[in-house]
N, C-alpha and C positions, 0 to 999 in steps of 0.2 A: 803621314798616315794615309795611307791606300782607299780609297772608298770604292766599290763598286760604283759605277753608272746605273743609277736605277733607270725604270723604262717604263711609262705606262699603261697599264693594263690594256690590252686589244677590246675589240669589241667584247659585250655580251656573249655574242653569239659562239663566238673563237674561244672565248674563255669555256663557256658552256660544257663545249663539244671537247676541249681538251680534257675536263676532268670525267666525263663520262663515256669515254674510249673511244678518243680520236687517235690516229697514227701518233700524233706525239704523243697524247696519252698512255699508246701502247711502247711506247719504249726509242721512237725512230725521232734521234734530236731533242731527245726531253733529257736533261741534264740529272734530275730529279728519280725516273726510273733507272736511269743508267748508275746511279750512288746507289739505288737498292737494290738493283743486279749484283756490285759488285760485295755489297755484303750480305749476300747469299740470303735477304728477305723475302716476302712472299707478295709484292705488289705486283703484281700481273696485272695493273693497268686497265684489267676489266670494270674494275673495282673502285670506289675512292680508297685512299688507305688511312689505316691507322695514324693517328699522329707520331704511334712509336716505330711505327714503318719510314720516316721521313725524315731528309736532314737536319739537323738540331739549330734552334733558333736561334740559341746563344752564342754557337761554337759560327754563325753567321754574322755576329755581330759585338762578337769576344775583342775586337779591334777599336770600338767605339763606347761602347755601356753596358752596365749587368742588365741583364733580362729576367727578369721575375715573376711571381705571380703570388696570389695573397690565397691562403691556407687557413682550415678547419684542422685539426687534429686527424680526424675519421679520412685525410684525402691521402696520407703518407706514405698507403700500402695501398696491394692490388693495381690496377689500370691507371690510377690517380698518379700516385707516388711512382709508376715507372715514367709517366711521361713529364713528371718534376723533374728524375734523373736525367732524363734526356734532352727536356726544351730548354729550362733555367738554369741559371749559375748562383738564382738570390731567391729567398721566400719571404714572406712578410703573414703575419699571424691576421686572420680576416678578424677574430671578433676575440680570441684566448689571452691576450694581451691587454686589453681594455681597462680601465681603472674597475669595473664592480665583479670584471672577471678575476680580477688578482688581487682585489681586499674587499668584497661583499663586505664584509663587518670590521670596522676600526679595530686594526692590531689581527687581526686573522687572514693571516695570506693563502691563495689556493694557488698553489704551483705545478700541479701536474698536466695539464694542456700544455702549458705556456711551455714547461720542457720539455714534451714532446715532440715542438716543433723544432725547438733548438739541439736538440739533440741528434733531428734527423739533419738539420743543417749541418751541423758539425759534421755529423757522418759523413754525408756526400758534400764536404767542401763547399758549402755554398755562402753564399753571403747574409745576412741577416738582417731585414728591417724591424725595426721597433715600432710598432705603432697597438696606444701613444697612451704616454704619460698622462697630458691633459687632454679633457674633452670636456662637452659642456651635457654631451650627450652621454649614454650608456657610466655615470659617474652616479656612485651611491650615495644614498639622499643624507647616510651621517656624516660626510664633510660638512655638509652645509647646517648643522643641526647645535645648539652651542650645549654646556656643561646642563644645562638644568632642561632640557629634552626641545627647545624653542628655537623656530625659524630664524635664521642668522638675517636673512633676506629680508626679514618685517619687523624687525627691531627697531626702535624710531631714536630710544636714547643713544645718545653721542659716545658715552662713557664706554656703555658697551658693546655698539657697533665698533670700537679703537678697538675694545676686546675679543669681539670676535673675529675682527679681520686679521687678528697675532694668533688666535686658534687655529684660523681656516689656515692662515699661511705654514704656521708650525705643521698640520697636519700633512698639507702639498710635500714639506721638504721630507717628511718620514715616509712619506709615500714613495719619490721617485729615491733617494738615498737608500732604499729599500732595494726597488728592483734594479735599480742602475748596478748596486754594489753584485745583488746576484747575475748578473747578465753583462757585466763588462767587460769581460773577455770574448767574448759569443758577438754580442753586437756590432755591426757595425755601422749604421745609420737611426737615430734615433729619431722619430717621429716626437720632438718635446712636446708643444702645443697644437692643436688640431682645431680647425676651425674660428679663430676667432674676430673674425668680420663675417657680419651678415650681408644678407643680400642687396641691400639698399646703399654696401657701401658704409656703415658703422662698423664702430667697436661693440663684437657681442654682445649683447644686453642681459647676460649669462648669470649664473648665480655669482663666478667668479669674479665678473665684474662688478658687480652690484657691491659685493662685499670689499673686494680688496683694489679697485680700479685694475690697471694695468701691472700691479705690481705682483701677479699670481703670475703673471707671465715671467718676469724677472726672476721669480724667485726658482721657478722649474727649469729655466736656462741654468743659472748657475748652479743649481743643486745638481743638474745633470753633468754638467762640465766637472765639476768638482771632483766627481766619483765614475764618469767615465773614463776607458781607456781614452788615451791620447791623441791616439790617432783615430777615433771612430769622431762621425761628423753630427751635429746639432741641427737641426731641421723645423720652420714650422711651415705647415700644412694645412691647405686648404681648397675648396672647390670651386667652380667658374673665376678662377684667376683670369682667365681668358676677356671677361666682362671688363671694362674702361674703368667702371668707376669701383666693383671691388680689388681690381689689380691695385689704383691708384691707392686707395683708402690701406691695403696691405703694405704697399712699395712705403706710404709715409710712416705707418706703426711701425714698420722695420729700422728704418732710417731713424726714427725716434730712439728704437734701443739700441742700435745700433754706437750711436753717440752717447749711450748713457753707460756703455760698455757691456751691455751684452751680449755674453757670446753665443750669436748666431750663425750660423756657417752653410745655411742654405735656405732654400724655399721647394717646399715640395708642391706639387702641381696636381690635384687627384683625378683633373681628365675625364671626368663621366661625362662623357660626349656622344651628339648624333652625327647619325651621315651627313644633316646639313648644319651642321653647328659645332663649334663656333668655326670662324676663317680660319684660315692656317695664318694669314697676315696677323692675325689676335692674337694667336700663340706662339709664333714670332715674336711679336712685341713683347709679350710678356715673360720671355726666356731674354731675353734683352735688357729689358728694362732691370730686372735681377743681377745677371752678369755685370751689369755694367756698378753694382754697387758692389763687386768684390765678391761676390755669394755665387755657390754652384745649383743649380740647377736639376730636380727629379722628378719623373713621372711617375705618381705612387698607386695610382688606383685604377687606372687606365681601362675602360668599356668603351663600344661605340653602339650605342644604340638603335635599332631600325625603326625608332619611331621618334616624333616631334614631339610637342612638350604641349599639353599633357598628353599621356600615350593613352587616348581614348580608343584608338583600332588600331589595336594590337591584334596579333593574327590566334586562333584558336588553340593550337594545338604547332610543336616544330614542323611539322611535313605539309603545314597548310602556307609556308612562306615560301613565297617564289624566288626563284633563281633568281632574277632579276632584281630584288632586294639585296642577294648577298652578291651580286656585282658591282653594286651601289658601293656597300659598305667595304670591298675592297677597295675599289680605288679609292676608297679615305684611309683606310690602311694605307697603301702607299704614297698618298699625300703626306701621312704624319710621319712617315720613316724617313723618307725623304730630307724632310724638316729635321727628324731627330739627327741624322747624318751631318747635315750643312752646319746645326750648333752644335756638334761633336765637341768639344772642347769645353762646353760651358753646360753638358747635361750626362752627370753621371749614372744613371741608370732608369730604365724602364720598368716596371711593375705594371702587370694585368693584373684587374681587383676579380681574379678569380684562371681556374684552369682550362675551363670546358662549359658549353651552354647549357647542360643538366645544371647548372649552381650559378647563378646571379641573384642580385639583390634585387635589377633589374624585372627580373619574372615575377618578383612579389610587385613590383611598382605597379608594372600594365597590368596586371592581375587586377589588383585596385581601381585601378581606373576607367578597365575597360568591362563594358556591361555582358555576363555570360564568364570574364575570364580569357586571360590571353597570356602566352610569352614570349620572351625576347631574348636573343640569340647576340649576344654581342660580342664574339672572340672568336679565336681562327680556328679552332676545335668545334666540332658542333654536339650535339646531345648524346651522340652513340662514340664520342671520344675520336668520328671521323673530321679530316682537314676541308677545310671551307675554303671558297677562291681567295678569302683574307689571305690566308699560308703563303700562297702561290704568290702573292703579291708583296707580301711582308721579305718573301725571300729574292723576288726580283726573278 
């Protein structure tokens, strides 16, 4: 397999000057203008350009992994949905997918997001992630609720905690037997479980565990397996994998089901990261340490944040962030590509948790955090759907 040489970003200053009409900028040795010269585009170089002005992301890295990004419904059409056409080859549903998105009320499915999105997959050939069956989060409160309207969670007799944890269970497997059966063909990566170590390094301390221990997880692997296509892959998913002690606490619950014969067939990585966090040595290790148990490798949720944790000065307003922040956060861009190249073989696709800096989850965080209100820019698109020195750098 052929890899580009990546190369790292020049200075601030040389970066700067190239996106805001420097002679390469203007056309003289920029590889970049010279592809939209010859498909008769309008980047004159004066300009930053559109992201639908610029070589396609995917078709850059069609050699190595799908490239994605996580979708609303309302992003499919218009500016949105041309540059889905153009950057990715895979979409992932941001929130239409969800367990209280697609059965609100026991036995009442709501289908029409959910196929929306897959529909436009289909259309333009794309790939499809699932996410996710389980979750401890955004998961309606009557799973958890037994026959006679009472907390499955605060039940203290023995008899009928056995009982409700064969309800809870029974309900999981009609849930995912449900949407796996409609979406098996469409699918190709399935987000089964999501989240299930906390921060400290534990097993969830989730309703699902509380009730059924680990066996909620068993029972949505195999349910999914059972009534998935064949060839689509089983995934569970989670955030700061990068961290020692929740990778480890995840590496052994895998390896637990792993021997108990559950069919797991990957670990998804969800990547909400800063410029300074976590090392790339982290995320090495932790694409490693996976690989090395037989299991493939994906980046599901993929941000890079321009702030540190907690994001208390976050910037006011997009036009009030310096250049100098998104030069930061390229060259972490191109640290992690770099990286995603070198485990080519053991990380089947990349996914941004989101298209453009108008939509992060991100904006609502620093919002939160920061006094007055702020936001955060984490993708190589920025808020007017124009390309950030990220791009330049993502494409080498």
């Amino acid at each position: 397999m052929l890899n580009v040489l990546r190369k790292p970003i020049v200075s601030g200053l040389a970066l700067t000057l190239f996106l805001s009409g420097s002679a390469a900028a203007q056309g003289h040795g920029n590889p970049y203008k010279e592809e939209l010269d010859k498909q008769g585009r309008k980047g004159n170089g004066n300009h930053t350009p559109f992201a639908w002005q610029v070589p396609s992301m995917s078709d850059r890295y069609e050699d190595q992994f799908d490239l994605g990004a996580a979708v609303e419904p309302q992003h499919l059409t218009g500016r949105q949905g041309k540059i889905l056409k153009h950057h990715y080859n895979s979409i992932v549903a941001e929130n239409a997918m969800k367990p209280i998105s697609l059965q609100p009320v026991e036995g009442e499915f709501t289908w029409e997001a959910a196929d929306k999105i897959v529909k436009f997959a289909r259309k333009n050939d794309m790939e499809l992630r699932f996410h996710t069956l389980v979750w401890h989060s955004q998961v309606p409160d009557w799973f958890f609720v037994d026959e006679d309207g009472n907390s499955m969670v605060n039940e203290t007799d023995e008899q009928k905690r056995a009982e409700n944890k064969e309800l809870l269970l029974n309900r999981l497997e009609t849930h995912v037997k449900t949407v796996v059966k409609r979406y098996k063909h469409d699918v190709d990566s399935w987000d089964v479980v999501n989240e299930a170590i906390d921060d400290g390094g534990f097993i969830r301390n989730s309703p699902w565990y509380q009730i059924t221990g680990t066996d909620f997880i068993k029972v949505a692997f195999e349910t999914a397996r059972k009534y998935a296509a064949p060839d689509s892959k089983l995934y569970i998913n989670d955030y700061n994998t990068e961290v020692p002690n929740k990778r480890d606490a995840l590496a052994d619950l895998v390896a637990d089901l792993l021997a108990d014969g559950v069919p797991i067939d990957g670990v998804g990585h969800q990547a909400h990261i800063q410029i300074g966090w976590p090392s790339i040595e982290d995320t090495q290790t932790s694409f490693e340490l996976f690989s090395e148990m037989g299991l493939d490798n994906q980046v599901t949720e993929l941000d890079v944040s321009l702030y540190g944790w907690p994001p208390d000065n976050a910037y006011p307003t997009h036009d009030a962030i310096p250049a100098e922040d998104f030069i930061s956060q390229a060259d972490r861009y191109d640290q992690l590509f770099e990286l995603y190249e070198e485990v080519d073989a053991d990380l089947s696709s990349v996914t941004f948790w989101g298209i453009a800096d108008n939509h992060t989850w991100l904006t609502d965080r620093a919002s939160k955090y920061t006094e007055g209100g702020g936001v955060d820019a984490p993708f190589v698109f920025d808020y007017q759907y124009k390309v950030k020195p990220s791009y330049w750098s993502l494409m080498d």
